[in-house]
C-alpha positions, 0 to 999 in steps of 0.5 A: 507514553504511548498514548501520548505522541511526542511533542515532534509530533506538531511539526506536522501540521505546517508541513502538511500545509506547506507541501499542500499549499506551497510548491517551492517546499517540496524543493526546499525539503527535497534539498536537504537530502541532497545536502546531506549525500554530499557531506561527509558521514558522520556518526552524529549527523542529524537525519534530514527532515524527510527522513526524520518525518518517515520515522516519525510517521512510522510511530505514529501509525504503529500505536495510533489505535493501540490506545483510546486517545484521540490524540493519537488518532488525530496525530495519525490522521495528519501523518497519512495525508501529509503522506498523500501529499508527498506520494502526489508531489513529482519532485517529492517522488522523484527523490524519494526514488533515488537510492540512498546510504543512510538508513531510515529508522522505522518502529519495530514495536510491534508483530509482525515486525517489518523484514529488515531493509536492504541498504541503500534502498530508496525513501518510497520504500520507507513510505511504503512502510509507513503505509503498511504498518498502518494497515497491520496494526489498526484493525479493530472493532472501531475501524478509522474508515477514512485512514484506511481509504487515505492509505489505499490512495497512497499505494493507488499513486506510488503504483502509479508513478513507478510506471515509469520508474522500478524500485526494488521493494519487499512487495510481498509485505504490502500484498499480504497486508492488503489482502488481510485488510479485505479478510478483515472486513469480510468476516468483521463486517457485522461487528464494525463501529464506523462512521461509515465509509466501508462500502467505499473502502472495499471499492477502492481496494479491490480496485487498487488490486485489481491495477497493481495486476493490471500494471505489474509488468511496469513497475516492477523491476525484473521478470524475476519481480513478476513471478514473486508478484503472482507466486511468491513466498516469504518465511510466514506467508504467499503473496499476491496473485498466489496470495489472492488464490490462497485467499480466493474465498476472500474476494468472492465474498466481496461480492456479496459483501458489496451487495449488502452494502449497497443502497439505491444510488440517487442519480446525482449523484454520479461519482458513487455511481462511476466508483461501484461499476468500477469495483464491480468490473474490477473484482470480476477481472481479479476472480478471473485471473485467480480461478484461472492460475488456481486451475493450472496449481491445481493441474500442476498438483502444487503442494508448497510456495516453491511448486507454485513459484515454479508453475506460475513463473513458466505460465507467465514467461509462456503466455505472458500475464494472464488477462492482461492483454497489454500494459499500458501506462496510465497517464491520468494519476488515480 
């Protein structure tokens, strides 16, 4: 049912603790794809466990809030740190780079579905995926704060590791995802049953926005990636920087929105403090890039994702990135 996760489901708490508290793990998890590339394929070979926790995960995350069950939550819950873990772990990360033939089953249960994955296509993909579907399909009245900002950090860390490093994948699903987040939050922000924790979501959404900009040029994998970074399109919706102009009002409630939310911040207590003008800088330089390519489409009389597509693919190989004077490598991780 469910309600009610698998039995599997258990495993996790000893990975989570192994990957978190034993360095040699993630070695030992790591080589069990690597064994699994050099044998022969074969129709009944078992997954190896990474790929088998991807899955897994994936369930978890489509149906956690799908049901009253704190079970269900809890199991979720453990499913997305074990995540973080793995997004934090070099040698993790490091194979989950690497492009491999089988594919990795995730949960197509519910709408919107994902697209279906190239193949090969690394394992960070599927984690990706792992994230995104979490942010679709758990966006209710009694919204699980924590997960949500557990998640943003996932995406802040695999931005961050593939500076160095260019994987090809559907951004466009995770932008879109991010973006209906933040609608979410705008326009059911009265209606919220939490157990706090909004005013920090949002700072770290907008504030892992605003360095995927910032950083586009680093990790994604072509200049053709850039331009469907700030102008793309798919078969349901625009993306990104032509999504965030699309959605333009969004972002400029958040101002607002943080304003309601916020209360005197005690001088102690330094890290809120530090987390507010961060956001704060961070969502005046995203209402500055989106008012500025909302002028040039408008310039331009753009009417479809294509003419979009087209202006902000010739301003950025023109001009370069608009208010983004240089990308640099961050070498302190998020």
């Amino acid at each position: 049912q469910i309600s009610r996760p698998i039995e599997a489901a258990v495993v996790l708490l000893p990975v989570f603790e192994f990957l978190h508290l034993n360095p040699l793990f993630a070695n030992v998890l790591v080589e069990s794809m690597s064994s699994t590339r050099d044998e022969k394929s074969q129709s009944t070979q078992i997954p190896p466990p990474p790929f088998t926790l991807l899955t897994l995960s994936s369930y978890l995350l489509t149906h956690a809030s799908s049901s009253s069950s704190s079970r269900a939550i809890a199991y979720a819950n453990l499913s997305i740190n074990m995540l973080l873990i793995m997004a934090e772990n070099a040698t993790v990360m490091d194979a989950f780079c690497q492009p491999v033939a089988e594919s990795i089953k995730l949960c197509q249960q519910r709408l919107p579905v994902l697209p279906t994955p190239p193949s090969p296509r690394p394992p960070l993909c599927a984690l990706l995926d792992c994230v995104v579907l979490w942010f679709r399909h758990n966006l209710h009245k009694k919204l699980e704060v924590n997960n949500y900002v557990t998640c943003v950090r996932i995406c802040n860390r695999v931005v961050w590791y593939l500076q160095k490093k260019h994987v090809q994948y559907e951004w466009v699903e995770l932008w879109t995802s991010i973006i209906g987040l933040l609608a979410f939050l705008s326009s059911k922000l009265d209606n919220l049953t939490t157990t706090g924790g909004v005013e920090q979501l949002i700072q770290e959404t907008v504030c892992f926005l605003d360095f995927a900009v910032c950083q586009a040029e680093l990790y994604l994998p072509s200049p053709r990636s850039l331009h469907e970074f700030i102008a793309s399109r798919s078969k349901l919706s625009k993306c990104t920087i032509y999504e965030l102009v699309r959605s333009s009002s969004v972002l400029a409630k958040k101002k607002s929105v943080l304003k309601t939310l916020g209360m005197p911040i005690a001088p102690s207590n330094r890290r809120a403090s530090m987390r507010s003008d961060s956001a704060g800088k961070a969502l005046a330089h995203l209402l500055l890039v989106v008012e500025f390519y909302e002028n040039k489409l408008t310039a331009a009389g753009s009417k479809t994702a294509t003419d979009a597509m087209r202006v902000v693919a010739r301003e950025i190989e023109k001009e370069g990135l608009h208010g983004v004077d240089s990308s640099q490598e961050t070498d302190d991780p998020p």
